[in-house]
Short mmCIF file of the C-alpha atoms (twelve columns), coordinates in Angstrom:
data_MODEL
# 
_entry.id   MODEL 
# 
loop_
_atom_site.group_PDB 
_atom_site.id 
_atom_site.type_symbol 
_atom_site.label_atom_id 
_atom_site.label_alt_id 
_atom_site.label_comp_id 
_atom_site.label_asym_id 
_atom_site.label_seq_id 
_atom_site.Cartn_x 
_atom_site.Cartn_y 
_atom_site.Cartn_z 
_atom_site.pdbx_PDB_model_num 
ATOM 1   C CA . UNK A 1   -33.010 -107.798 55.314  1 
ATOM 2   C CA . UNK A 2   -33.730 -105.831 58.583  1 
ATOM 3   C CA . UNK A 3   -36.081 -107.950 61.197  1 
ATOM 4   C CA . UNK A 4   -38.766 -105.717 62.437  1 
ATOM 5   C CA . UNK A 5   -39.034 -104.479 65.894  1 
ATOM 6   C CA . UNK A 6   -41.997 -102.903 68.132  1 
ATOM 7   C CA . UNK A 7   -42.048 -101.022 71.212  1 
ATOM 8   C CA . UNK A 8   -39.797 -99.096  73.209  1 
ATOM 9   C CA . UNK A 9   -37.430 -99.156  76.424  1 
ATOM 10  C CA . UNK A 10  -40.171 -99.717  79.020  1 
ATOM 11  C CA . UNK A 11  -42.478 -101.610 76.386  1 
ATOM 12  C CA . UNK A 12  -39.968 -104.651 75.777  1 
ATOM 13  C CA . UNK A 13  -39.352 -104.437 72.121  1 
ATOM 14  C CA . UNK A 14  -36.216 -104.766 70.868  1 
ATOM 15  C CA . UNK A 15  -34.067 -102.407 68.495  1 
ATOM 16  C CA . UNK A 16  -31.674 -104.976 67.544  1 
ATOM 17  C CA . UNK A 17  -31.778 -107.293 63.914  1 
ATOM 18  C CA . UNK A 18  -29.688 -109.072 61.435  1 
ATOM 19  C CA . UNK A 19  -28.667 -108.647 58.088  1 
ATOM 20  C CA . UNK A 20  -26.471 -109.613 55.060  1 
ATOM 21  C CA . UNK A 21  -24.649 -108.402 52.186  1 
ATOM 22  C CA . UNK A 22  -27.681 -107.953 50.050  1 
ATOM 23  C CA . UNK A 23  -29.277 -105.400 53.249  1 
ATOM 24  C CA . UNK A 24  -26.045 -103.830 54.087  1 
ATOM 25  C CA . UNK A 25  -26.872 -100.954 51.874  1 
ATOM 26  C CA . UNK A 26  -30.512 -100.494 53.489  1 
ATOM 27  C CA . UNK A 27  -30.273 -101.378 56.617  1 
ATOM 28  C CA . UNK A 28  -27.330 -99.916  57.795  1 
ATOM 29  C CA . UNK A 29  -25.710 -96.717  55.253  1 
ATOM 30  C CA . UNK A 30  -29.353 -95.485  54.357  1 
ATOM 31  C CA . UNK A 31  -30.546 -96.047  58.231  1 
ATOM 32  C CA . UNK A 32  -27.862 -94.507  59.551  1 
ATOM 33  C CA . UNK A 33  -28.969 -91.234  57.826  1 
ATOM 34  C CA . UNK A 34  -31.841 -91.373  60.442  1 
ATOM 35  C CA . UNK A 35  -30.073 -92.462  63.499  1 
ATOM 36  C CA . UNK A 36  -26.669 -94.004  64.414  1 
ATOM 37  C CA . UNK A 37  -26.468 -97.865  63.412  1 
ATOM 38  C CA . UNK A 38  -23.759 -99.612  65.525  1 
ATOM 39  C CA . UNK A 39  -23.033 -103.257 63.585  1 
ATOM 40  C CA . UNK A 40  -21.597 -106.027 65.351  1 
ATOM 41  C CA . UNK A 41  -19.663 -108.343 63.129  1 
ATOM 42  C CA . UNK A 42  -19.922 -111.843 64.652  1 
ATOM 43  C CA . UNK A 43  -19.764 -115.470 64.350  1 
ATOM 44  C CA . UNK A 44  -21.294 -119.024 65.688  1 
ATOM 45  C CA . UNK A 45  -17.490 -120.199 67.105  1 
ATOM 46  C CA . UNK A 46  -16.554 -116.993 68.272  1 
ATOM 47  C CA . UNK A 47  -16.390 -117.126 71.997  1 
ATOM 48  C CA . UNK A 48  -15.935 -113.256 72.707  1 
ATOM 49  C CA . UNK A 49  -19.021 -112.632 70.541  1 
ATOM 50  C CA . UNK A 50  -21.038 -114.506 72.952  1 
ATOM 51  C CA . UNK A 51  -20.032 -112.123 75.735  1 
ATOM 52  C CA . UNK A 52  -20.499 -109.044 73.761  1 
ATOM 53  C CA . UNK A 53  -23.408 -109.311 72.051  1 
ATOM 54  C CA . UNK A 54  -26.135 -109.677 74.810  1 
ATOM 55  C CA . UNK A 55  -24.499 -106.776 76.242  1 
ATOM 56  C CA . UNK A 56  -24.502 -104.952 73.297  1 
ATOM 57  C CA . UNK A 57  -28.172 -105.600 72.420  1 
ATOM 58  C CA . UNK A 58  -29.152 -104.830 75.965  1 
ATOM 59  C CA . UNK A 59  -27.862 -101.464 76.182  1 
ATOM 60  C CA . UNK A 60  -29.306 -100.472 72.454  1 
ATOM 61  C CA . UNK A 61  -32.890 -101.714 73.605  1 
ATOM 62  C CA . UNK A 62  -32.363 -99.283  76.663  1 
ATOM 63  C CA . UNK A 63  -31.329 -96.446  74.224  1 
ATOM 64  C CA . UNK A 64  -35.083 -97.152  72.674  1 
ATOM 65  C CA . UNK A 65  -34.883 -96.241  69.373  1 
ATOM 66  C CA . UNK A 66  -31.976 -93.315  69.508  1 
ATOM 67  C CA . UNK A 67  -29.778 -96.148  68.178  1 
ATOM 68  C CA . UNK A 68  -29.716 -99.435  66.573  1 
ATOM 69  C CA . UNK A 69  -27.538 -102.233 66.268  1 
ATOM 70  C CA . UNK A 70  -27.774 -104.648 63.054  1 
ATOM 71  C CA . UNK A 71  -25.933 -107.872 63.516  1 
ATOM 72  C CA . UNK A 72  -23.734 -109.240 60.179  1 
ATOM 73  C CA . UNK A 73  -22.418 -112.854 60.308  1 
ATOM 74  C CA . UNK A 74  -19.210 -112.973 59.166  1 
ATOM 75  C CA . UNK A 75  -19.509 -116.788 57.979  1 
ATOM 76  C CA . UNK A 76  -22.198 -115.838 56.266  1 
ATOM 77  C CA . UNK A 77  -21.310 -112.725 54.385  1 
ATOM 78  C CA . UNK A 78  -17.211 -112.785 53.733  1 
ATOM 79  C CA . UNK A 79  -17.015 -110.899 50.983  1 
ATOM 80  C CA . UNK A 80  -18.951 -108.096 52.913  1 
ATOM 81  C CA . UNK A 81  -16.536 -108.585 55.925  1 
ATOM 82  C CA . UNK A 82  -13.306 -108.798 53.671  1 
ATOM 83  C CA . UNK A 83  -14.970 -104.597 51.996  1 
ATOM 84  C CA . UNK A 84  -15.349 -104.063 55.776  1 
ATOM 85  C CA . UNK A 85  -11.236 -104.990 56.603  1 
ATOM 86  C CA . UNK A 86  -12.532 -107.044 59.792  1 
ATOM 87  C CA . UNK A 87  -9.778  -108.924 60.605  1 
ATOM 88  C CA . UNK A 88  -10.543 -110.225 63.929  1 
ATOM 89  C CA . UNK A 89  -14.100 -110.415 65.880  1 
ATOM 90  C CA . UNK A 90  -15.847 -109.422 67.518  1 
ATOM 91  C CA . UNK A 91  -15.767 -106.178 65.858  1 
ATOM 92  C CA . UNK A 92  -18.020 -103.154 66.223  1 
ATOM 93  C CA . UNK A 93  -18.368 -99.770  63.891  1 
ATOM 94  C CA . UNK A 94  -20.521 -97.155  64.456  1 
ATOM 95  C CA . UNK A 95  -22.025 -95.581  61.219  1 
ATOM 96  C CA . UNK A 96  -23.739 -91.655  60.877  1 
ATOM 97  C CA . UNK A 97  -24.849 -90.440  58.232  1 
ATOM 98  C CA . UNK A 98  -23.980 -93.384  55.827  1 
ATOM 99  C CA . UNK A 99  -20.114 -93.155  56.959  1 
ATOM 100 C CA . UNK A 100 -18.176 -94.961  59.561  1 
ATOM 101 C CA . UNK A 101 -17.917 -92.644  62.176  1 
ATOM 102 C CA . UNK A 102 -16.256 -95.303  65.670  1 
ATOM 103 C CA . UNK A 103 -15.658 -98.551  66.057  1 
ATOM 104 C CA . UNK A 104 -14.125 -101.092 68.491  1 
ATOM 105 C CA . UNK A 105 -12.458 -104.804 68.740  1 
ATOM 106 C CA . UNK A 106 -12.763 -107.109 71.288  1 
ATOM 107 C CA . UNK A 107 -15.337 -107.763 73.911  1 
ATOM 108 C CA . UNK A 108 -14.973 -104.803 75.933  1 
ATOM 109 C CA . UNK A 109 -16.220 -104.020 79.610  1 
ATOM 110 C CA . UNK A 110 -19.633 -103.047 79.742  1 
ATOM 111 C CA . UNK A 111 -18.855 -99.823  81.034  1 
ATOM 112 C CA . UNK A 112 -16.422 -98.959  77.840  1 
ATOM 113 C CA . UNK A 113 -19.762 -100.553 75.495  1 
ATOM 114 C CA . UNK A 114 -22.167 -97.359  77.473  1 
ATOM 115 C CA . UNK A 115 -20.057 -94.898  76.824  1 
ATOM 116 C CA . UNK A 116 -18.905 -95.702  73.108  1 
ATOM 117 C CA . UNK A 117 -22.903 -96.022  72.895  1 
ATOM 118 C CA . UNK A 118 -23.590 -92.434  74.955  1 
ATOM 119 C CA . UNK A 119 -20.840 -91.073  72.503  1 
ATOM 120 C CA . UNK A 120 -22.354 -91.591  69.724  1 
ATOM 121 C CA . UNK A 121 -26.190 -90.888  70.634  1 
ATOM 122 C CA . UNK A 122 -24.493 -87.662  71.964  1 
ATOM 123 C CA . UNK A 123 -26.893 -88.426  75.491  1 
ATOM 124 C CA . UNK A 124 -26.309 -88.025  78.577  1 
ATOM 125 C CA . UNK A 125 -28.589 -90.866  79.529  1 
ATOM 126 C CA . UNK A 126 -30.224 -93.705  78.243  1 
ATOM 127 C CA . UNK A 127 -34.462 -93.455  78.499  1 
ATOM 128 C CA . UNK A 128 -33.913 -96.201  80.900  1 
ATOM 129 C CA . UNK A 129 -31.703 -93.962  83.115  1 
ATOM 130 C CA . UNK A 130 -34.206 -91.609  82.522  1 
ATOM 131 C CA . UNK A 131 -37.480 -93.563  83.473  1 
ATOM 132 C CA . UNK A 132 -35.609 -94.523  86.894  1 
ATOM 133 C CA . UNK A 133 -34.795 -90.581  87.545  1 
ATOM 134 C CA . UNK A 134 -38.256 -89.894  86.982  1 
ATOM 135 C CA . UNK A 135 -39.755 -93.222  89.337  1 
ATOM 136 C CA . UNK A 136 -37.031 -92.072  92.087  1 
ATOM 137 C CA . UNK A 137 -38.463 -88.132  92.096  1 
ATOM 138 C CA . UNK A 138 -42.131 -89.135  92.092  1 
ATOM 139 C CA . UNK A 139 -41.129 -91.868  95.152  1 
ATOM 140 C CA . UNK A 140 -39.820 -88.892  97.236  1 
ATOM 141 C CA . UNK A 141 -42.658 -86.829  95.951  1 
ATOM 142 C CA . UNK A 142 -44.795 -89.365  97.854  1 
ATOM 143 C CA . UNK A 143 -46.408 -90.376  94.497  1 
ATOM 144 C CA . UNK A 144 -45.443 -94.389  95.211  1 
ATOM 145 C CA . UNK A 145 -48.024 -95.685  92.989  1 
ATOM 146 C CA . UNK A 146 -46.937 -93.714  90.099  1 
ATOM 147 C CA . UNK A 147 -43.303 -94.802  90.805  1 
ATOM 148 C CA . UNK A 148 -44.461 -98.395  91.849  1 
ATOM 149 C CA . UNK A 149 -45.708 -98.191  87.763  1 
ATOM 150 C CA . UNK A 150 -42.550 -97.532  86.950  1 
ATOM 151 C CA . UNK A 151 -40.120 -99.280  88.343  1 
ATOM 152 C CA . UNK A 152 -42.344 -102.571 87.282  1 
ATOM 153 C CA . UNK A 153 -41.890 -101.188 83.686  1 
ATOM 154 C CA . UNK A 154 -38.116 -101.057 84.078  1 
ATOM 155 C CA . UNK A 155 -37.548 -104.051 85.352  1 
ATOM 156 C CA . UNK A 156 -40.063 -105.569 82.210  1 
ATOM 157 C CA . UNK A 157 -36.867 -104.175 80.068  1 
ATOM 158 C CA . UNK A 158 -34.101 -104.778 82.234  1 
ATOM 159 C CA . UNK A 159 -34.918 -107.698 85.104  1 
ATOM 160 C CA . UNK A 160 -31.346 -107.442 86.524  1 
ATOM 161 C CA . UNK A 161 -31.909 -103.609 87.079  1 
ATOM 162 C CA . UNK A 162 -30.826 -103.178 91.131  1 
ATOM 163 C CA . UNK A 163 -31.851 -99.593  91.415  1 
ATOM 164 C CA . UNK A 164 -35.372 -100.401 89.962  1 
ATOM 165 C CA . UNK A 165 -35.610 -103.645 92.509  1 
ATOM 166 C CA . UNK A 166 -34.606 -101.617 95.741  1 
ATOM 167 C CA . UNK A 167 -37.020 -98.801  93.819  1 
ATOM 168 C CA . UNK A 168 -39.832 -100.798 93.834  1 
ATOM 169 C CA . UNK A 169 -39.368 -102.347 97.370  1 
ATOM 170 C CA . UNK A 170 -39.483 -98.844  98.725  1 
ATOM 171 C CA . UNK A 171 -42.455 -98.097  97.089  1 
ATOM 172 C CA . UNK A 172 -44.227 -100.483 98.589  1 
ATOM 173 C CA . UNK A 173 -42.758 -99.507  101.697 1 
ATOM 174 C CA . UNK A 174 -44.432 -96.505  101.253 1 
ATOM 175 C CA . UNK A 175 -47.542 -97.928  100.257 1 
ATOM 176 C CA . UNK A 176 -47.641 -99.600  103.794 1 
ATOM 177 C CA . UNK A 177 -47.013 -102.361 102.183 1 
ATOM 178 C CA . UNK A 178 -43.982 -103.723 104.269 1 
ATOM 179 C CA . UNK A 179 -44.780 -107.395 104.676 1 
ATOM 180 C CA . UNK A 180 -44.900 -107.417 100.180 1 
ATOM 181 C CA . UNK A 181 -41.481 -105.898 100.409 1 
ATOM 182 C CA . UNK A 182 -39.604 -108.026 102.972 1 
ATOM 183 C CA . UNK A 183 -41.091 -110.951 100.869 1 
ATOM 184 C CA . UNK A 184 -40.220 -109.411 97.337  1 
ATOM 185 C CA . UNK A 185 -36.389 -108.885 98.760  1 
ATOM 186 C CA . UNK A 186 -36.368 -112.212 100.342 1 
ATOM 187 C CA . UNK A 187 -36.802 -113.331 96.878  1 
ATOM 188 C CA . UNK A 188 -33.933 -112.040 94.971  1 
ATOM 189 C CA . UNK A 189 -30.587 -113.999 94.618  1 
ATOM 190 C CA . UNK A 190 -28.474 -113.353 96.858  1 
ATOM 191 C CA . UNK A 191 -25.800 -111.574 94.495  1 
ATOM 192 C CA . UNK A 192 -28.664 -108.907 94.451  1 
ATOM 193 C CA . UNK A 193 -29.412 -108.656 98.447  1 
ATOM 194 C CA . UNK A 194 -25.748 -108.078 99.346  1 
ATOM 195 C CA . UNK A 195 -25.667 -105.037 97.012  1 
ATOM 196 C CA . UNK A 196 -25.909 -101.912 98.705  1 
ATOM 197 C CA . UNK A 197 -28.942 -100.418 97.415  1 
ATOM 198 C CA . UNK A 198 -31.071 -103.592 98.728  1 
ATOM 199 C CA . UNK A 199 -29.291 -103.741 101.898 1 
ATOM 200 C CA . UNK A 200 -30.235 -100.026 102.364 1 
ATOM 201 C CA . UNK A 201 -33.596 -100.761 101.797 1 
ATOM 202 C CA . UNK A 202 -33.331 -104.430 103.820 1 
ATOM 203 C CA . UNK A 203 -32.535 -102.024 106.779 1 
ATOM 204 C CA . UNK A 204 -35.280 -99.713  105.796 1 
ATOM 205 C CA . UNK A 205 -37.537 -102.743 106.597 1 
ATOM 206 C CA . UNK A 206 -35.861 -103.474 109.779 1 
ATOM 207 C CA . UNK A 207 -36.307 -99.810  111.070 1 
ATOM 208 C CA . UNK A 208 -39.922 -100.339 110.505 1 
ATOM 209 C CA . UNK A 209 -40.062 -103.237 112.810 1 
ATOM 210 C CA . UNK A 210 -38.125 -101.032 115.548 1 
ATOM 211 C CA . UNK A 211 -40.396 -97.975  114.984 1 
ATOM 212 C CA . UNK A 212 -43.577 -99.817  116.008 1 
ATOM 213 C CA . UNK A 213 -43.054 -98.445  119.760 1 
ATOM 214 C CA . UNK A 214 -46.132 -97.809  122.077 1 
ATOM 215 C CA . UNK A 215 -46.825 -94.105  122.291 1 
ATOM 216 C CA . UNK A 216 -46.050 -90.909  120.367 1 
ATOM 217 C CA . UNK A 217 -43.452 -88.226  120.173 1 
ATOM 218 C CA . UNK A 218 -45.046 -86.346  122.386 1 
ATOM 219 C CA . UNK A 219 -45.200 -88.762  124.924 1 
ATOM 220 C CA . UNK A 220 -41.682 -89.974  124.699 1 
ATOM 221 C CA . UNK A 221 -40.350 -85.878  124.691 1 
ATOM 222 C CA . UNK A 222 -42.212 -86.071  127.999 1 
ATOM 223 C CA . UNK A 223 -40.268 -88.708  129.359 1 
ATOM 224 C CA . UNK A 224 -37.050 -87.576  128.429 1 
ATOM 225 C CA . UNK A 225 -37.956 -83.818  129.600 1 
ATOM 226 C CA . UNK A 226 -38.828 -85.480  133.312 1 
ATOM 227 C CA . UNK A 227 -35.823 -87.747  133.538 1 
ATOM 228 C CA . UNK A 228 -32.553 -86.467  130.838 1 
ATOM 229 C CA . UNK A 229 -31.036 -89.939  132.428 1 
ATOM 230 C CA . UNK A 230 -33.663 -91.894  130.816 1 
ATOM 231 C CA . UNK A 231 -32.269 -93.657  127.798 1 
ATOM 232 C CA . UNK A 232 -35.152 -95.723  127.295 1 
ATOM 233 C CA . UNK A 233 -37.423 -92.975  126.975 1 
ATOM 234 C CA . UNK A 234 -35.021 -90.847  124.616 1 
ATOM 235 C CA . UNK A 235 -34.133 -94.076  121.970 1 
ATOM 236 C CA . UNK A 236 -37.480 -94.490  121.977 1 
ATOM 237 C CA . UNK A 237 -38.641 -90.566  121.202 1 
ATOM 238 C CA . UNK A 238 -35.857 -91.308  118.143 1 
ATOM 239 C CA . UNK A 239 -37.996 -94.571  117.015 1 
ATOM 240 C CA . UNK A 240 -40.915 -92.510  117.070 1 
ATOM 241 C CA . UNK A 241 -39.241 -89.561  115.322 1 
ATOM 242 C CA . UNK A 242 -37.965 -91.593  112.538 1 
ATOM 243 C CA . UNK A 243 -41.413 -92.944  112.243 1 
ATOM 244 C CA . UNK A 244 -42.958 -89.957  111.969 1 
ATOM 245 C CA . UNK A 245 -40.804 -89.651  109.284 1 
ATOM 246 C CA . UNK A 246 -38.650 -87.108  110.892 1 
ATOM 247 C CA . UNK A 247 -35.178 -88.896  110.290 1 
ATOM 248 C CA . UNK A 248 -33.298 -85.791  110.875 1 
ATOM 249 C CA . UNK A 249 -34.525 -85.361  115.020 1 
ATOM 250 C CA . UNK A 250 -34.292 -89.012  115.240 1 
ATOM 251 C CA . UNK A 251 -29.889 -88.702  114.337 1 
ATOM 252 C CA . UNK A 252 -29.725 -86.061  116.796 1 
ATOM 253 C CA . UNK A 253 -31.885 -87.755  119.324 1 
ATOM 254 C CA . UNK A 254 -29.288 -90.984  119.271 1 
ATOM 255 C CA . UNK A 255 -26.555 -89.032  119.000 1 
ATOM 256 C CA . UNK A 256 -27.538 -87.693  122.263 1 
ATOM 257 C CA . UNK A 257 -27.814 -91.277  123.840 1 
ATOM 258 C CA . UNK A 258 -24.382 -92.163  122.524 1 
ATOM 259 C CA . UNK A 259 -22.632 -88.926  123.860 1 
ATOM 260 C CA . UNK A 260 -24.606 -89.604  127.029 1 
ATOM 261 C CA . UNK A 261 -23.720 -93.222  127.372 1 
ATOM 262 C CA . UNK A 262 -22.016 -95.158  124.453 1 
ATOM 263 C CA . UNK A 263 -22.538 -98.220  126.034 1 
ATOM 264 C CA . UNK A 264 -25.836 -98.028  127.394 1 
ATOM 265 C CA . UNK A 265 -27.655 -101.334 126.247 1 
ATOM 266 C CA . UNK A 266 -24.829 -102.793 124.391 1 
ATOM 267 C CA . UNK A 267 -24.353 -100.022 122.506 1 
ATOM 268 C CA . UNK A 268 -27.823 -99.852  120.759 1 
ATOM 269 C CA . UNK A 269 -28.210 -95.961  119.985 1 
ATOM 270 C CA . UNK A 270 -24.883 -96.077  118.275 1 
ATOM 271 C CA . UNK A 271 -26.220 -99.488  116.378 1 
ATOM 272 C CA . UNK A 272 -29.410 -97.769  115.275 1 
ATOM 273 C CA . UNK A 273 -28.143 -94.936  113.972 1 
ATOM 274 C CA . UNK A 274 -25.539 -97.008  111.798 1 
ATOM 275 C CA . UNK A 275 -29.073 -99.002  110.543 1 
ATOM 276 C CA . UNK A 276 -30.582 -95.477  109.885 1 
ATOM 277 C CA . UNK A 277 -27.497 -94.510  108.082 1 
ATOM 278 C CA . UNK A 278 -27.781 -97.635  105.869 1 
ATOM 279 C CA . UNK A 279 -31.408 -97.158  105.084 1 
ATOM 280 C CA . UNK A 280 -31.293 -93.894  103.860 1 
ATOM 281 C CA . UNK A 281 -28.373 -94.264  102.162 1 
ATOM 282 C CA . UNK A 282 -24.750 -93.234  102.094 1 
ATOM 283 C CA . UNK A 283 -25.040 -89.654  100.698 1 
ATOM 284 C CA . UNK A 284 -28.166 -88.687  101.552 1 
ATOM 285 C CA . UNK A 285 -27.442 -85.244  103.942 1 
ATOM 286 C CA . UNK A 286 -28.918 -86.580  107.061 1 
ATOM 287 C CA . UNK A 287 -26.463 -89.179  106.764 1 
ATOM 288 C CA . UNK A 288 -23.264 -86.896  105.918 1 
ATOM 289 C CA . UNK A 289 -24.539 -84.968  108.525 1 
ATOM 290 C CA . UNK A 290 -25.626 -87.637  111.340 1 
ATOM 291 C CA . UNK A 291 -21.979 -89.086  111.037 1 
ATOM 292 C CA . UNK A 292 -19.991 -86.466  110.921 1 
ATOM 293 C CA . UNK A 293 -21.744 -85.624  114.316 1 
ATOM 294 C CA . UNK A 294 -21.326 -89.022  115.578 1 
ATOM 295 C CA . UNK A 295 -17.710 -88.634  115.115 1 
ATOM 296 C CA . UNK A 296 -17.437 -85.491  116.607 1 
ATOM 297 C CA . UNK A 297 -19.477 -87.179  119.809 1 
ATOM 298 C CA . UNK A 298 -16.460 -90.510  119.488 1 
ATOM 299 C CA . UNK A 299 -13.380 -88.936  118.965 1 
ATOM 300 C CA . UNK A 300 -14.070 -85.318  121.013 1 
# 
């Protein structure tokens, strides 16, 4: 019969179980009259099974109860394979409403497992995907504890998450907490740091070490309004922009520098706004923007 479960996608229960011949009936055609049941038909030797089934369970759990997936072992339960025609495993059917309603052989790609799983639970998203929409608006609300929560909830469910890692760096980030967050990356294999989310947020870090200038905006503007020549005084009004948190003047303010002087100290306006770029992130609009002025500054 069905094992029970507890708890949901951020709570770290599982949605997953096994049964047999005798709990078919229950645990799969009468359940599925509630929600979709997905069964994976499996066995101990079967190599494929070993790839597919952790990814299997994983994405169910993340689904937190709009779907479940009951495991049958084949060994085990041959007559009830044999009514079921599997003739090679792994193999996967989706039942609604006490029918067979999709199915699959093989172990498939991950991505081809989400969307025979979004298919079926007719969603557009799983709560996970949901919980790290909601963490990312509240961030960029300015409500980091509240998306600090969240992210750690996540990555309770799903400890390979990237998103919710670079998530909760930049919370802390935002908490003024940058020292916790250049540790907390520097802990992370390094499959993880090379991705781009954490490298966005690994340059994040360094643009906080660069922003902590002498002085104010005000000062800087000064400067630059005295002596236009001064590229000192202008890259550092754009450090003290972007750490006012104005990211926008701070593009402009290097892009100024570089149509000025591209080389001027080894090229270091151009180099800072490429670290800018990284940190906030490929399509964020500053970014589309900031380049596509850059290039018009390189290539006029």
């Amino acid at each position: 019969m069905m094992n029970s479960e507890a708890g949901g996608v951020l709570g770290g229960g599982g949605y997953v179980s096994d049964t047999d011949t005798a709990g078919f009936e229950a645990d799969v055609i009468n359940a599925s009259a509630i929600q979709p049941v997905i069964v994976d038909f499996w066995a101990e030797w079967c190599g494929p099974c070993k790839t597919l089934g952790p990814t299997l369970e994983k994405i169910v759990n993340e689904y937190g109860g709009a779907v479940r997936l009951v495991k049958i072992n084949v060994d085990e339960n041959q007559q009830l394979a044999a009514q079921m025609r599997v003739q090679s495993i792994p193999m996967v059917v989706a039942f609604q409403d006490g029918k067979p309603v999709d199915g699959f052989a093989g172990a498939v790609p991950e991505t081809q497992v989400r969307q025979f799983v979004e298919k079926l639970t007719g969603s557009a998203g799983s709560p996970l995907d949901q919980a790290l929409e909601q963490a990312t608006a509240l961030l960029e609300s300015g409500d980091a504890n509240a998306a600090h929560g969240i992210y750690q909830q996540i990555l309770q469910q799903d400890l390979g998450n990237i998103t919710a890692h670079a998530g909760l760096a930049r919370a802390m980030i935002a908490n003024d907490k940058s020292d916790e967050a250049r540790d907390y990356l520097a802990e992370l294999p390094d499959e993880m740091r090379i991705n781009s989310e954490i490298a966005s947020v690994i340059s994040a870090l360094e643009l906080a070490n660069d922003t902590g200038v002498g002085g104010d905006s005000a000062e800087f503007l000064a400067a630059v309004e005295r002596n236009p020549g001064d590229h000192q005084a202008r890259f550092d009004l754009a450090m003290a922009q972007y750490g006012d948190g104005d990211a926008e003047s701070a593009v402009d303010t290097l892009v100024e520098i570089v149509r000025r002087n591209l080389e001027w100290n080894d090229g270091a306006a151009r180099a800072q706004l490429l670290k800018i770029f990284e940190a906030l992130g490929h399509t964020d609009p500053i970014t589309v923007e900031g380049r596509r002025k850059l290039s018009a500054v390189l290539f006029s």
